[in-house]
C-alpha positions in Angstrom: 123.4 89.6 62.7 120.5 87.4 63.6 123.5 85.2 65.1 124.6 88.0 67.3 120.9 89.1 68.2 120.5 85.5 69.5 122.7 85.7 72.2 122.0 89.2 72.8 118.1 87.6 74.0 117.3 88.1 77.3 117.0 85.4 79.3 113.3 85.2 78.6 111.5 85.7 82.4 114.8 84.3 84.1 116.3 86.0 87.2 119.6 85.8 88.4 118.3 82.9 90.8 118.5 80.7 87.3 121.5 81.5 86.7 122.4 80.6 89.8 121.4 77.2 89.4 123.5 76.4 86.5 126.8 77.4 88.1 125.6 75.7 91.5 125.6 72.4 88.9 128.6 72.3 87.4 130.6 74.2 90.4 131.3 70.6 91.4 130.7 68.7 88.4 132.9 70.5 85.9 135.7 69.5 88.6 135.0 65.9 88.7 134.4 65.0 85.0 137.8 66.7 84.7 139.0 64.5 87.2 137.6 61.5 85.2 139.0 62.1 82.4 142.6 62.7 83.7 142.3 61.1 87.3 145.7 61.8 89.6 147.4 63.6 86.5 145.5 66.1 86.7 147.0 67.1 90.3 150.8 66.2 89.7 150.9 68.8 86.6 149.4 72.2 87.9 149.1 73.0 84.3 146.7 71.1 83.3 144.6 71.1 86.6 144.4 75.4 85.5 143.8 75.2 82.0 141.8 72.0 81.7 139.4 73.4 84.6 139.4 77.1 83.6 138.7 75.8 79.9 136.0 73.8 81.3 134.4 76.3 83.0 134.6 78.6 80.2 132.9 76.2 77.6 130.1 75.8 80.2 129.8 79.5 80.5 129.3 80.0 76.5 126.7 77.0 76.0 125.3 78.9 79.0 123.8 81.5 76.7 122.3 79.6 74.2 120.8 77.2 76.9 118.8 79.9 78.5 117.7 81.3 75.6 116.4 77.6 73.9 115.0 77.5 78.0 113.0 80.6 77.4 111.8 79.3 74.3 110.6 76.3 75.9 108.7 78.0 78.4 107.7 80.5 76.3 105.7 78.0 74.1 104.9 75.8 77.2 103.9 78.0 80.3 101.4 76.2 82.1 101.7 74.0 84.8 99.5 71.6 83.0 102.2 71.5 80.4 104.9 70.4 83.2 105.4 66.9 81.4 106.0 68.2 77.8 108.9 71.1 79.3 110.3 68.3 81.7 111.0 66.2 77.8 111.8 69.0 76.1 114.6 69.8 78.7 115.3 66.5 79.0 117.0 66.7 74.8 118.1 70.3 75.3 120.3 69.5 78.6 121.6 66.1 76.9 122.2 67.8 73.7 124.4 70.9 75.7 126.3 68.4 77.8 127.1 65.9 75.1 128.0 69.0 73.4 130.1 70.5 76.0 131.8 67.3 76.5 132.4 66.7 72.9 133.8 69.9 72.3 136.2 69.8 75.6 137.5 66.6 74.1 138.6 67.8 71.0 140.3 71.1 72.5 142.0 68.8 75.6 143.3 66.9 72.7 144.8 70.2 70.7 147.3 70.6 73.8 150.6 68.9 73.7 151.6 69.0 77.6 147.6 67.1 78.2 148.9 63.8 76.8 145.5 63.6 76.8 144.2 59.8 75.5 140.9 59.1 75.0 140.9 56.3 77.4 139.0 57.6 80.9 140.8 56.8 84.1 137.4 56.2 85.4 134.9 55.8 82.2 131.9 54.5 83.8 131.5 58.0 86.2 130.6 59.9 83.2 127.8 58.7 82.4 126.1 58.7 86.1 128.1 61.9 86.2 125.7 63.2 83.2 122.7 61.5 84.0 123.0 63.1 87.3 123.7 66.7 85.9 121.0 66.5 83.6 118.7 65.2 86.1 119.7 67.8 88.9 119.3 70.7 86.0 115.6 69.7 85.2 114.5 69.2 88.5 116.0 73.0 90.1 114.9 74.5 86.5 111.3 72.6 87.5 110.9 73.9 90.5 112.3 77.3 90.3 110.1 77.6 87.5 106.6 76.3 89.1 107.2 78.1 92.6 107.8 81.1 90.0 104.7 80.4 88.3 102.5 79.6 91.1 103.3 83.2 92.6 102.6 85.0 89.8 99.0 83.2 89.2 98.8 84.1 93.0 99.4 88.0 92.6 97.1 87.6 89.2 94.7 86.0 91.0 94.8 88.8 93.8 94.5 91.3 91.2 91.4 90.0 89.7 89.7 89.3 93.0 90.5 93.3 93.8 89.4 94.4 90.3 86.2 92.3 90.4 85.9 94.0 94.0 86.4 97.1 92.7 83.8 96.5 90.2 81.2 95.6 92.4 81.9 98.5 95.4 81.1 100.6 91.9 78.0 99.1 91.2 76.9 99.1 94.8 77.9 103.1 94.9 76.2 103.8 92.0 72.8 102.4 93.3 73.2 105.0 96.1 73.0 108.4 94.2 69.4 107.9 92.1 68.6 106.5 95.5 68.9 109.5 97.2 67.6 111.7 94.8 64.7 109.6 94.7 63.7 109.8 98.5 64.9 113.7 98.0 62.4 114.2 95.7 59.7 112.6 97.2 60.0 114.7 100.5 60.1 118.0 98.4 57.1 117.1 96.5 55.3 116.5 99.7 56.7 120.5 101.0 56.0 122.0 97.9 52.3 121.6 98.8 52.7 122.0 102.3 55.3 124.7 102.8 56.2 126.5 99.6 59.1 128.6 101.0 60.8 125.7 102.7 60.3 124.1 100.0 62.8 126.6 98.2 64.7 126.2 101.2 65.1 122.6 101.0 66.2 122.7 97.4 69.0 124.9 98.2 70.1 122.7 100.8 69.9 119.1 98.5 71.8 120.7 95.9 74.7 121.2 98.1 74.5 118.5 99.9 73.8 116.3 96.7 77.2 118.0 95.3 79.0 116.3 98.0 77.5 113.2 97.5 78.4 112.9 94.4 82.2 114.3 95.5 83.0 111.5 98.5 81.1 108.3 96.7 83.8 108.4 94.2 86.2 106.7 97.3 86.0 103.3 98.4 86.5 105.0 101.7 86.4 108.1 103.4 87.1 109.8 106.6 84.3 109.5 109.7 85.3 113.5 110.3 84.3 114.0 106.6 81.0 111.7 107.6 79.8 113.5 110.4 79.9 116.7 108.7 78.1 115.3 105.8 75.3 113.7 108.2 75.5 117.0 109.8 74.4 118.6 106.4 72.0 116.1 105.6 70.3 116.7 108.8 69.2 119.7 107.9 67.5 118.4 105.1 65.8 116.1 108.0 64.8 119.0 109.9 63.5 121.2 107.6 61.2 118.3 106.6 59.6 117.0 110.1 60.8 119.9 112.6 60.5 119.0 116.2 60.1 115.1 114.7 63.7 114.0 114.7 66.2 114.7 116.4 69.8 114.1 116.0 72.7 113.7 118.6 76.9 113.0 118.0 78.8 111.7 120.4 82.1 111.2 118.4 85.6 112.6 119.9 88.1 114.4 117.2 90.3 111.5 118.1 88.7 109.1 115.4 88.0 111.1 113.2 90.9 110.4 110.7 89.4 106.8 111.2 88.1 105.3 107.9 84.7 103.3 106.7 82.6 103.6 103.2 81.3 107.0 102.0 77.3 107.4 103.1 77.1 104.9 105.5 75.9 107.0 108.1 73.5 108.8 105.6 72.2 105.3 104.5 71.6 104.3 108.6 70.0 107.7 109.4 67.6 107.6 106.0 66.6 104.2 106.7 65.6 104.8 110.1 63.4 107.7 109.1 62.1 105.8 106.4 61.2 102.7 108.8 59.9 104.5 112.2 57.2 107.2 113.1 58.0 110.6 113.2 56.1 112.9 114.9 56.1 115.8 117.0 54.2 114.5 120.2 56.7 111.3 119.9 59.9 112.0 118.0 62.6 109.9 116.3 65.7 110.3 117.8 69.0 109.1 116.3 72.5 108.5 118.1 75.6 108.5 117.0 78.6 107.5 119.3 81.1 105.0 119.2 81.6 101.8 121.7 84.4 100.8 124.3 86.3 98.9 122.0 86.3 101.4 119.2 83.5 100.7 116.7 80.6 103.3 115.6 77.1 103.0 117.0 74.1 104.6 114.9 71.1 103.7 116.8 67.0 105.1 116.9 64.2 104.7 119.6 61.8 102.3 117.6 58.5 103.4 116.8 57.8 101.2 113.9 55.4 102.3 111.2 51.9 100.9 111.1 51.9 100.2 107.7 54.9 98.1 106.2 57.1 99.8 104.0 58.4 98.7 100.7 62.0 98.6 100.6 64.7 98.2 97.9 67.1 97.1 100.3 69.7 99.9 99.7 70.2 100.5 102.7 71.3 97.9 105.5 72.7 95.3 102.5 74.3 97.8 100.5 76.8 98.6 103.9 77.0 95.1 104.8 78.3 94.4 101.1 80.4 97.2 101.2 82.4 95.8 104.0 82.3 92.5 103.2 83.9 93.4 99.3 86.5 95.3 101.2 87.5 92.3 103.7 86.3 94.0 106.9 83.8 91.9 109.5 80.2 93.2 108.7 78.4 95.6 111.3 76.2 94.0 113.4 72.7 94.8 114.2 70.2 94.3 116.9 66.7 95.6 117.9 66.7 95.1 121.5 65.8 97.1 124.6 63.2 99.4 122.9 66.5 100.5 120.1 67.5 99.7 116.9 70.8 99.4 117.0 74.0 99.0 114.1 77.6 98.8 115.0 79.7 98.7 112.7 84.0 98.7 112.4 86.0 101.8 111.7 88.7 101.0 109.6 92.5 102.3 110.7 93.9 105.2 108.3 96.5 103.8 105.8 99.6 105.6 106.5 101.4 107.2 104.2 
């Protein structure tokens, strides 16, 4: 049974590409170590040029099996490039040992048949051993490569993998800065109207909690729509409003047409946060914050600045958390400027994946 189970094996990792290989070999050299054995006979009798060939082929075809499978082994136990050397010996008995086999063995049956005459003088006795040396050589050498441009694909995708999974890992970590973030800053401006204006202040916390539930809904995507964006800045400028009034003001300028257009959750919460958090706002001289998108297709979020007196302290969620974001995912990074008066970030908007 363990016999049988053998050659029932799969051909440990090898396509039919392999397999290809081995009949590519000894489609011409099966013919011509016939030949060598039974030179011009061999094509005045068209006996023996059918059976000794179609014998031939079919001795190559059986040893075919157990050669894969010892190959598999060999790999198995040897994968690594590293190991190329110690495969490239280990071949180098398994193919000698199969066609010394092969040949031995379509000796003795050539020999069985009474119409082969066959003697076991070659007509041309120093061809077979080139004839095997070449074979064997030829075998390691497409088994070789096949095998390490094989290899070398696989530790490509692997590699790809990892670098997304490590990616993946970090766009995580960099997401869940964002949410105690938020509630931080949240917190802070309701403490501040809970003294000042008690029933806004009631207000306000009706108004985070929703908008704090879809927070927490769209920062579990690496990405998300700008429509789903602009309502959520929408939402969150409430929260603005309620806090400083006739201080801020907010205008969109972004056409329904890229809106199924793509870029990390919160960005434009994080841009429109930080530049409450870094300018003056004040009713006699408000803050006002533009969104719109360029000629060539990217989003602008941009603020008048009226820089605060005093610095603020900074955790730097903001500005590097988006730049890392799109750097993780392989996109060029917004760019930012504070010329003309403005504070300015432009960022990319990433193309929907279709479906």
């Amino acid at each position: 049974m363990r016999f049988l189970q053998f050659f029932k094996l799969p051909f440990s990792g090898y396509s039919t590409q392999s397999i290809w290989i081995y009949f590519t070999v000894i489609s011409w050299t099966v013919p011509l170590g016939v030949y060598n054995w039974f030179g011009p006979r061999l094509f005045s009798d068209w006996r023996i040029a059918v059976v000794s060939t179609t014998l031939a082929y079919a001795v190559c075809a059986l040893l075919l099996l157990v050669q894969q499978n010892l190959l598999g082994i060999i790999m198995k136990r040897f994968p690594e490039i590293r190991q190329t050397l110690t495969r490239i010996l280990l071949e180098l008995l398994l193919f000698t040992g199969t066609i010394g086999l092969t040949t031995s063995s379509l000796f003795l049956a050539f020999r069985t048949i009474p119409f082969f005459e066959f003697s076991a003088i070659y007509y041309m006795p120093s061809t077979n051993f080139w004839l095997a040396a070449c074979s064997i050589l030829l075998f390691i050498g497409f088994y070789e490569c096949y095998y390490t441009i094989t290899k070398w694909n696989e530790n490509s995708i692997q590699a790809e993998v990892y670098k997304r999974e490590v990616l993946l890992n970090q766009l995580d970590v960099l997401k869940n800065q964002i949410n105690p973030h938020f509630l931080f800053n949240s917190l802070n401006a309701l403490s501040s109207l809970i003294s000042e204006e008690p029933r806004l202040a009631e207000k306000y916390v009706d108004e985070m909690a929703r908008v704090y539930r879809y927070l927490l809904q769209t920062n579990e995507n690496n990405l998300t729509t700008l429509e789903k964006e602009v309502d959520f800045i929408k939402s969150y400028y409430h929260l603005l409003k309620m806090r400083y009034q006739a201080g801020v003001s907010l205008d969109i300028a972004v056409s329904e047409h890229d809106y199924p257009r793509q870029l990390p959750p919160l960005t434009l919460q994080l841009l429109v946060e930080n530049a409450v958090k870094h300018n003056r706002v004040q009713a006699n001289k408000p803050l006002h914050i533009q969104i719109g998108m360029t000629p060539d297709g990217w989003l602008q979020v941009r603020n008048n600045l009226q820089a605060k007196n005093i610095r603020v302290l900074s955790n730097k969620v903001g500005l590097s958390n988006i730049n890392a974001k799109y750097r993780l995912l392989g996109e060029p990074e917004p760019i930012v400027s504070d010329q003309g008066g403005f504070f300015t970030v432009t960022l990319p908007l990433l193309n929907p994946v279709s479906a």
